[in-house]
Structures are given as structure tokens and as C-alpha cells.
VOGU-3710 file (C-alpha; in Angstrom, 3 decimals, decimal comma):
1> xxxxxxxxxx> 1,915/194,819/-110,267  2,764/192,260/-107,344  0,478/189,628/-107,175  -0,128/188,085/-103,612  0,577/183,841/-103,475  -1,021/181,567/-100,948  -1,021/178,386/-100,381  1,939/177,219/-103,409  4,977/174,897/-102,463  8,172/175,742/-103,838
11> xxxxxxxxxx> 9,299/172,582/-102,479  6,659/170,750/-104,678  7,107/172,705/-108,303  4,112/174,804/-107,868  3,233/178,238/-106,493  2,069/180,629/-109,717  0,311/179,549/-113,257  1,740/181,365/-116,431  -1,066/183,961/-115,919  -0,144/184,400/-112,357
21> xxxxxxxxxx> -3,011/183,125/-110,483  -1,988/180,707/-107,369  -1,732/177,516/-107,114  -2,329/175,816/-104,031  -0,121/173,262/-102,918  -1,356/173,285/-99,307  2,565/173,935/-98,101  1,069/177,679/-96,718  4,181/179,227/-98,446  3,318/183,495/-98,853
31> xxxxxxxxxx> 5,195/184,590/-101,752  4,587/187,933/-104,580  5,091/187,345/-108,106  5,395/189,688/-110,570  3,334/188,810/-113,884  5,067/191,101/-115,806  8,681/189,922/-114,960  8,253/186,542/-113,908  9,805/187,053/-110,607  8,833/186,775/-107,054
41> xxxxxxxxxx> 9,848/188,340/-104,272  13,333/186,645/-103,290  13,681/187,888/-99,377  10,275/186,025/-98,556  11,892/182,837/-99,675  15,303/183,329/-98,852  14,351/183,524/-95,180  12,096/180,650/-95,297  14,623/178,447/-96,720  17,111/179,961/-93,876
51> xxxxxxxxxx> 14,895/178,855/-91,111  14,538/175,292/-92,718  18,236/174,930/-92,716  18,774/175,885/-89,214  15,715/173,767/-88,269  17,063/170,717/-90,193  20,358/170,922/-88,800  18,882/171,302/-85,033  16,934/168,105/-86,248  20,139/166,102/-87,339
61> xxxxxxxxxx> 22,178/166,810/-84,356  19,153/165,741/-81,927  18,664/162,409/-84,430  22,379/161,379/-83,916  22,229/161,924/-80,212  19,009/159,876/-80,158  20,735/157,300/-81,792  24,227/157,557/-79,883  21,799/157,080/-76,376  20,186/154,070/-78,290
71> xxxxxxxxxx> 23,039/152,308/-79,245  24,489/152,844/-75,432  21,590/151,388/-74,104  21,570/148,094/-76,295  24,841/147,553/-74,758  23,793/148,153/-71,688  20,892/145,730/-71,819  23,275/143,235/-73,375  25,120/143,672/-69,925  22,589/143,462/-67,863
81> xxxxxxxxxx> 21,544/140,207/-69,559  24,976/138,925/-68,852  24,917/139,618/-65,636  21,661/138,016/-64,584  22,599/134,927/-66,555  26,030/134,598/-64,634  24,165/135,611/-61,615  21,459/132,559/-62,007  24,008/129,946/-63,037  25,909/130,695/-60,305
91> xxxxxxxxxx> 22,917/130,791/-58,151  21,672/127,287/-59,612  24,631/125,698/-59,487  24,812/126,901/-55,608  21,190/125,157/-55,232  22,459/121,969/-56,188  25,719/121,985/-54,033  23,792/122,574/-50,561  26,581/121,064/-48,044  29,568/123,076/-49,756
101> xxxxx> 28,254/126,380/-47,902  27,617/124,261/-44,205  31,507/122,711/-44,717  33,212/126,035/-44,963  31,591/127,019/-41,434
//
């Protein structure tokens, strides 16, 4: 006799009570378990966990790439800040020098 699981969480430590009846963990994992031999129905779970690797490792390869573009733009705003700074010294020091750009004409 299979007996039909909703609602337990591996992940959490809790899908079936010793007499078999579920336990909801709100996770909305399907499993079987068998009363009688204490085992559920490895496939089911197996394929789960399968999907959650894949998933997690789709997950880590965006993360780093999300961070790689972060980091790249830091530095580029660290240019950028450069430049304007040069850009307005030069720009102020310019303003106070008025008569150096009429003498080169």
C-alpha cells in the first residue's frame, strides 16, 4: 500500500509521520511512501532534486556574470569621475587665465 504525500519538504526534515499520514511543510513536494517498508518512491525525488541542481547552477553562472558586469561598471564610473574632474580643473583653471587663449591668436 502506497500512500499519496502532499505538501512535506524533504528539504525541511518532514514529509511522512511514523504512521504515514503527511505532513505539510508547505514546500508542495508529491512523494508515495510505503507504510509497510518505510520507503518512498525514489524516481519522484530523484528528478526533483535533478531539476534543482540544474536550476542552481543556471542561477550561479547568471550571479557571477551579474557581478563580473557590476564590478566593470564601478570602474567605469570611477573613470568617468576622473575624467570630469580633469575636465573641470582644466576648464577652471582656463577661466582664470582669460588672455592666454587671445595671445596665441
Amino acid at each position: 500500500m502506497l500512500v499519496l504525500v502532499i505538501g512535506g519538504c524533504l528539504r525541511h526534515g518532514s514529509s511522512v509521520s511514523p504512521t504515514g499520514s503527511p505532513v505539510p511543510a508547505g514546500c508542495g513536494l508529491v512523494t508515495f511512501h510505503d507504510p509497510v517498508h518505510g520507503s518512498r518512491a525514489d524516481g519522484t525525488v530523484t528528478a526533483r532534486r535533478a531539476e534543482l541542481d540544474e536550476l542552481e547552477e543556471h542561477l550561479v553562472k547568471q550571479l557571477a556574470e551579474v557581478r563580473a558586469e557590476r564590478d566593470e561598471l564601478a570602474v567605469a564610473e570611477r573613470v568617468l569621475e576622473r575624467v570630469s574632474e580633469q575636465l573641470a580643473a582644466e576648464r577652471a583653471s582656463a577661466a582664470r587665465r582669460p588672455g592666454r587663449w587671445a595671445a596665441r591668436r
